[in-house]
C-alpha positions in Angstrom: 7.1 28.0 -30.2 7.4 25.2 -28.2 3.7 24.6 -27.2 3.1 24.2 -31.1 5.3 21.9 -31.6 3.7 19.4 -29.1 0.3 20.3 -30.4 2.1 19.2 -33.4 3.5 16.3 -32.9 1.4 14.7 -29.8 -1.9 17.2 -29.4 -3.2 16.8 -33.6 -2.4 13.4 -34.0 -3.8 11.8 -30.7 -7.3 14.1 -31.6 -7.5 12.4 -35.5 -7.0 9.2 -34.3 -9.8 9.7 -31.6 -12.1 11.5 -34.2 -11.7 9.1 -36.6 -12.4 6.2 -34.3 -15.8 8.1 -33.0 -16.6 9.8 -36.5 -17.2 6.0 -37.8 -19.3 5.5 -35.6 -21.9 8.8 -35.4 -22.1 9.0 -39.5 -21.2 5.4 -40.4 -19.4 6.3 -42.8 -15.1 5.8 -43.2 -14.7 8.6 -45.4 -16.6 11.8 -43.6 -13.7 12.0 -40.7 -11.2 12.1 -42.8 -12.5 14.4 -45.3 -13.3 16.6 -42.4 -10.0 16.4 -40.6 -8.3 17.3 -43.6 -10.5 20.2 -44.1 -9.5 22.1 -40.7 -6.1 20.9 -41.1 -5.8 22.8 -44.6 -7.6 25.9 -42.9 -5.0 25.6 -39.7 -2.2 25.7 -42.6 -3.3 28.6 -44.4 -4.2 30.8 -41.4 -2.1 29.5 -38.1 1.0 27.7 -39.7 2.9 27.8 -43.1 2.6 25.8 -45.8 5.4 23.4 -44.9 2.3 21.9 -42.8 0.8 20.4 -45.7 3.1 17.0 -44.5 0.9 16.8 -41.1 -2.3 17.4 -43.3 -1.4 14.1 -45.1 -0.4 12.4 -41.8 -3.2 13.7 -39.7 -6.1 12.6 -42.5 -4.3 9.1 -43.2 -4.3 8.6 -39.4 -7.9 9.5 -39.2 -9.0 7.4 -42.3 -6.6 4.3 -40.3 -9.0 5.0 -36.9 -11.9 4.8 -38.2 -11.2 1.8 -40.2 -10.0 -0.3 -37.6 -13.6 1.0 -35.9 -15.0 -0.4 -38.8 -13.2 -3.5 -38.6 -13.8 -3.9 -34.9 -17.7 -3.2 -35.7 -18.0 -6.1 -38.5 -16.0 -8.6 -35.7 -18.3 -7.2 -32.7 -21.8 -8.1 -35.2 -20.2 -11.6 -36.3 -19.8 -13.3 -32.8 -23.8 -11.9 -32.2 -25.3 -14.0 -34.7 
């Protein structure tokens, strides 16, 4: 019991920030992570935990979405001091 909760908690959202960060920049695209992340997190919900894991969904694909904006961000500042 315990070990889920710290996947929970510290494990999930550490790996959607870090996918959505590096899923920006492999597909170039904000939204794919995010969709993707939410995906698993719905199939974790229905077949690993119960549905009161639908909160973490919303947390865990609004974190992603966050990462890989701020990639994005980061990317548009990095090409502006080149030229």
């Amino acid at each position: 019991m315990g070990g889920f909760i710290q996947l929970v908690l510290f494990v999930f959202p550490a790996a959607s920030i870090v996918l959505g960060f590096l899923g920006f920049f492999v597909f170039k695209n904000v939204w794919m992570m995010p969709l993707l992340v939410a995906l698993v997190s719905i199939t974790l919900m229905f077949t690993v935990f119960n549905t009161t894991f639908f909160m973490w969904v919303w947390i865990y694909t609004i974190l992603t979405f966050s990462s890989g904006l701020a990639a994005k961000v980061i990317r548009l500042g990095l090409n502006r001091r080149e030229e």
